[in-house]
PABADO-73311 format. One record per residue (C-alpha): y, z, x; residue in three letters. Coordinates in nm, 3 decimals. Example, Ala and Ser with C-alpha at 12.3 -4.5 7.8 and 13.67 -1.06 7.14 Angstrom:
<pt><py>-0.450</py><pz>0.780</pz><px>1.230</px><resn>ALA</resn></pt>
<pt><py>-0.106</py><pz>0.714</pz><px>1.367</px><resn>SER</resn></pt>
//
This chain:
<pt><py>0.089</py><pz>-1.632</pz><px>-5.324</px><resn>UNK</resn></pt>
<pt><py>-0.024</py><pz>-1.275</pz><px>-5.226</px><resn>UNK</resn></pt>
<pt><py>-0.191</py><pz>-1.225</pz><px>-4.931</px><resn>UNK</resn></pt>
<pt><py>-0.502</py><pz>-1.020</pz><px>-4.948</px><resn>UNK</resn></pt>
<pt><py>-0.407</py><pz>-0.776</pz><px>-4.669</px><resn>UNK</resn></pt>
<pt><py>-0.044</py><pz>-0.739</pz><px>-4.882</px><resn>UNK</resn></pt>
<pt><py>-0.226</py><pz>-0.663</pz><px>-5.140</px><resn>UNK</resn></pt>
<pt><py>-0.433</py><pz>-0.401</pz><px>-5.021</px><resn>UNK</resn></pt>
<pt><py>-0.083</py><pz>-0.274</pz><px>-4.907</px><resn>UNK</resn></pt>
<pt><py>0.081</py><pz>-0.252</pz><px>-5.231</px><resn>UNK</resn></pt>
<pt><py>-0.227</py><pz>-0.101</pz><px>-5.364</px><resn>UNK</resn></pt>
<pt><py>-0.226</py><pz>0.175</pz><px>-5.088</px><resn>UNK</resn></pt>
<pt><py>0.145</py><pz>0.232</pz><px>-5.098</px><resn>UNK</resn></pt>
<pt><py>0.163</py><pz>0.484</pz><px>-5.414</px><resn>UNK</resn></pt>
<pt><py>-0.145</py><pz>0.674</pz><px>-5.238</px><resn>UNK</resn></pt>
<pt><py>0.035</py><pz>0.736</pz><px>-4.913</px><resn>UNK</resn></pt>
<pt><py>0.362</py><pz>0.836</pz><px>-5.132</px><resn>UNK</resn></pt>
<pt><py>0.172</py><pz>1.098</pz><px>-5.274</px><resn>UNK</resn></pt>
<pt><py>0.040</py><pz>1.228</pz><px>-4.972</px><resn>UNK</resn></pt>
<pt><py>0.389</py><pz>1.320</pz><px>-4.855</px><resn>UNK</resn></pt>
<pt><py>0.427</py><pz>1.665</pz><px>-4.832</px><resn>UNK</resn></pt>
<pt><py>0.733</py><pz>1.746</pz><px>-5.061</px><resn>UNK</resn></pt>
<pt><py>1.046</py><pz>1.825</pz><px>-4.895</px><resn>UNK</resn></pt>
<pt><py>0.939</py><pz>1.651</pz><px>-4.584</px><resn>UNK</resn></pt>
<pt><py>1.268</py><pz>1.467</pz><px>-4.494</px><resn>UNK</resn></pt>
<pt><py>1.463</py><pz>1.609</pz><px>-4.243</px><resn>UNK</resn></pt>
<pt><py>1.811</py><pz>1.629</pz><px>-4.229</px><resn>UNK</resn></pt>
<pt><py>1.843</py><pz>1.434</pz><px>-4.582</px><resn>UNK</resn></pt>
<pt><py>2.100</py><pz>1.472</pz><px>-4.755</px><resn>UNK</resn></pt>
<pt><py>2.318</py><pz>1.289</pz><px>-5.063</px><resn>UNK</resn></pt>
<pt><py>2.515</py><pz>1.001</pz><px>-4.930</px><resn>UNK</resn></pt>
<pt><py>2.865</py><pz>0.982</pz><px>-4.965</px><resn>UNK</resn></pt>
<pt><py>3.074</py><pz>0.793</pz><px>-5.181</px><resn>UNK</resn></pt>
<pt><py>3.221</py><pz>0.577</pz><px>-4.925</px><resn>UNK</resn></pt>
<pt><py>2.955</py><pz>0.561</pz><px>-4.722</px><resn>UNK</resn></pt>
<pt><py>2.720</py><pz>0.390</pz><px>-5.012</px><resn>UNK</resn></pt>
<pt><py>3.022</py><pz>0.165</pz><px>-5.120</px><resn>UNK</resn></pt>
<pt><py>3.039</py><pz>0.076</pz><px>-4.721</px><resn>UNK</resn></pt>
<pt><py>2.675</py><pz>0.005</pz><px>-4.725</px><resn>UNK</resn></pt>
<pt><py>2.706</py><pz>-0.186</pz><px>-5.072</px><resn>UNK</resn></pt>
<pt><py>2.991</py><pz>-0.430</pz><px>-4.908</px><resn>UNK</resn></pt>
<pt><py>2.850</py><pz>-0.445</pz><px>-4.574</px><resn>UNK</resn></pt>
<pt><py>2.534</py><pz>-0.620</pz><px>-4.784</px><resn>UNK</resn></pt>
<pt><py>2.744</py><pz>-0.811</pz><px>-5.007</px><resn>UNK</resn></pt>
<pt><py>2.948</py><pz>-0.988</pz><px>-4.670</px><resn>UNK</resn></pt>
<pt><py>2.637</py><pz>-1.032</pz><px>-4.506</px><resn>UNK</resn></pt>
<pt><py>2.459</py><pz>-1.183</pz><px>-4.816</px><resn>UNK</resn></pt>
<pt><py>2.753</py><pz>-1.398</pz><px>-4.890</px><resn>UNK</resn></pt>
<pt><py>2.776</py><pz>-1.552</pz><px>-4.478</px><resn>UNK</resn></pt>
<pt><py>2.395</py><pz>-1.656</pz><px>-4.537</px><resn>UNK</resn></pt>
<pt><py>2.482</py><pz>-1.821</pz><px>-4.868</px><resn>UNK</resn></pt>
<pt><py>2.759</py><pz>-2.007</pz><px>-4.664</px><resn>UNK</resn></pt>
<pt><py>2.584</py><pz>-2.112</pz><px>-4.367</px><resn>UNK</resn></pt>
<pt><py>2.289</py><pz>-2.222</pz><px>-4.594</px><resn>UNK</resn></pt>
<pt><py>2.525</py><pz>-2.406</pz><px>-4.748</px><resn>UNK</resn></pt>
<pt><py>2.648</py><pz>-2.592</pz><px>-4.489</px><resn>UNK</resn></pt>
<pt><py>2.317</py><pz>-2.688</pz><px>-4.325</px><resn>UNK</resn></pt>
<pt><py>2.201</py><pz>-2.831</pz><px>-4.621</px><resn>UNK</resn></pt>
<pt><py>2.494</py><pz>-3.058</pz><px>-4.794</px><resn>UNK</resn></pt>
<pt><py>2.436</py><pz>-3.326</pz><px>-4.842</px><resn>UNK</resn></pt>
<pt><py>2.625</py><pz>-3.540</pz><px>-4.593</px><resn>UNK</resn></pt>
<pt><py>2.821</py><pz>-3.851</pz><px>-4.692</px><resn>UNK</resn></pt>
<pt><py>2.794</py><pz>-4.152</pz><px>-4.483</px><resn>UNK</resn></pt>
<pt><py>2.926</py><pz>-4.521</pz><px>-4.524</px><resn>UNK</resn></pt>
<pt><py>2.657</py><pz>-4.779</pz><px>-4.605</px><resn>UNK</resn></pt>
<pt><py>2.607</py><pz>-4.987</pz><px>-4.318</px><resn>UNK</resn></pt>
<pt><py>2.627</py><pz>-5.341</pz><px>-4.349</px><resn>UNK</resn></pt>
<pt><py>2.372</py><pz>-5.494</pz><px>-4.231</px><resn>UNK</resn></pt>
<pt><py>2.531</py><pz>-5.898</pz><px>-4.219</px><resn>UNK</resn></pt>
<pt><py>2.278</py><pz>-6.043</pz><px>-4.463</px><resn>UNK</resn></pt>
<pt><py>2.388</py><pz>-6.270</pz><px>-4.740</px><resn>UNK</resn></pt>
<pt><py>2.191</py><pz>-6.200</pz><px>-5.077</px><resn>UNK</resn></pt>
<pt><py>2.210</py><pz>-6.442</pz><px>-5.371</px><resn>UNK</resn></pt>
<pt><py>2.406</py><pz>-6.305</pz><px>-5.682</px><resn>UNK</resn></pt>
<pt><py>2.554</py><pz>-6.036</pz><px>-5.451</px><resn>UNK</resn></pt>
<pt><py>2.961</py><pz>-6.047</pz><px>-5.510</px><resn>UNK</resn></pt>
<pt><py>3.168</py><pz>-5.909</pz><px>-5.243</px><resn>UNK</resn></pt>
<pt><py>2.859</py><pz>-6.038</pz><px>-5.002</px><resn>UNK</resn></pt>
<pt><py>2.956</py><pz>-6.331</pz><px>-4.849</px><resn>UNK</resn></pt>
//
């Protein structure tokens, strides 16, 4: 679900791109080799530790059935 104000933002965006003056970054230049494969695995270890700890909140988490004393009728094994 899209928020009306997000909306309104993503409609808006490609009107403020185009009211950049051209050439208006300072101090841009092409990024190194290594320093966009550094970014790339930097995301990639970073994205992988959330998968992980996601993981290991959510597991399921195996517990033995309790037993609770009762004796049912056509139960084997229960009394």
């Amino acid at each position: 679900m899209v928020l009306p104000g997000d909306l309104l933002f993503l409609l808006l965006l490609p009107v403020a791109a185009a009211q950049m003056a051209e050439g208006s970054c300072s101090g841009c230049g092409p990024l190194s080799l290594s320093l966009l494969a550094g970014l790339v695995a930097a995301d990639a270890a970073v994205s992988l530790l959330i998968v992980v700890g996601v993981f290991a909140c959510f597991r399921p988490r195996h517990q033995p059935p309790q037993e609770d004393g009762k004796i049912y009728i056509n139960m084997p094994g229960r009394g």
